[in-house]
C-alpha positions as CSV (number, residue, x, y, z in Angstrom):
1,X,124.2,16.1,222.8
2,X,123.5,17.6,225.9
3,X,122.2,21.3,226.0
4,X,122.7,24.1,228.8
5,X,119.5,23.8,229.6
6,X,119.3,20.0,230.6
7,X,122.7,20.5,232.2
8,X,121.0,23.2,234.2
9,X,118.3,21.3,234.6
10,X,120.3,18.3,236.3
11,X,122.2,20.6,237.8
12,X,118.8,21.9,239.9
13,X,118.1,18.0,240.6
14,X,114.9,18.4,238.7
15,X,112.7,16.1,237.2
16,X,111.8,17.2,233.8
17,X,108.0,17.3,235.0
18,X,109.0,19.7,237.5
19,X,111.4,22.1,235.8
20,X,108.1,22.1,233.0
21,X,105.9,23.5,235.9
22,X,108.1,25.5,237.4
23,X,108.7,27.5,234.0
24,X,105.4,27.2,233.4
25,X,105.7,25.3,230.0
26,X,104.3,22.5,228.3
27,X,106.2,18.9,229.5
28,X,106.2,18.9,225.8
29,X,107.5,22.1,224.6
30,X,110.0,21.5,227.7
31,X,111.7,18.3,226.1
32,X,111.7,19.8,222.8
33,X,114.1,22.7,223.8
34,X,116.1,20.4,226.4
35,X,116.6,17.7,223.1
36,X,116.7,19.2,220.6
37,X,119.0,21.9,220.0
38,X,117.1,24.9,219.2
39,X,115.3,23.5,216.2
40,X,111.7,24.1,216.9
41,X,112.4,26.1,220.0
42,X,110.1,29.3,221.8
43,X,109.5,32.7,221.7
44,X,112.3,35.5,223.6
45,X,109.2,36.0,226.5
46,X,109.8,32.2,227.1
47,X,113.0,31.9,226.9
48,X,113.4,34.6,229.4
49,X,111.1,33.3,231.4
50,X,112.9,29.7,231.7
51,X,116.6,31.7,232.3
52,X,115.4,33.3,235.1
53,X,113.7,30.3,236.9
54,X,117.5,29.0,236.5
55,X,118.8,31.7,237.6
56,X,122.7,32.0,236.4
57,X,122.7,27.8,235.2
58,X,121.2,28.7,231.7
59,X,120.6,32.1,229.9
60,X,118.0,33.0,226.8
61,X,120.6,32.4,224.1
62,X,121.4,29.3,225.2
63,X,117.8,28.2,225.5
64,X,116.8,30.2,221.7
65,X,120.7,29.3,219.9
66,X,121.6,26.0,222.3
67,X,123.7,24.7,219.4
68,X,126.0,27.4,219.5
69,X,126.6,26.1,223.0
70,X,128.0,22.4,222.8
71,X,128.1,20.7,226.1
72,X,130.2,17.6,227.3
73,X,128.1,14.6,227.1
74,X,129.3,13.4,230.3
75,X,126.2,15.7,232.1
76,X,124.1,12.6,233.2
77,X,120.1,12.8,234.9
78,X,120.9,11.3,238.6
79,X,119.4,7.8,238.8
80,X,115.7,7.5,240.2
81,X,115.6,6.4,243.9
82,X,113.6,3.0,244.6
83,X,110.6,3.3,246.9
């Protein structure tokens, strides 16, 4: 399942290493709300704090209650350039 935050996350054309640092979270804590649903997720002050790095893509009851907000599967992470 795909959550509004990963979809605003591809959407951005970030890496999940840089939408971490750029919300100033854990890589870790990052994956868990992008995968995971909801289950497990962050306090309100983070969730706010991720919404408005993405602007208008994602807001904090999609990041807190993501499973209340299906998203098509077809959202898919751009392929990695070769160097």
């Amino acid at each position: 399942m795909t959550t509004p935050l990963k979809a605003a996350r591809i959407k951005k054309g970030w890496s999940m290493t840089k939408a971490a640092r750029e919300c100033r979270v854990d890589k870790g804590q990052f994956y868990r709300l992008e995968t995971t649903a909801g289950v497990g997720g962050c306090s309100p002050e983070v969730a706010d704090r991720i919404a408005k790095v993405f602007g208008n893509l994602v807001t904090r009851d999609q990041i807190l209650f993501s499973a209340d907000y299906p998203m098509p599967d077809e959202v898919e992470e751009p392929e990695a350039k070769a160097s």
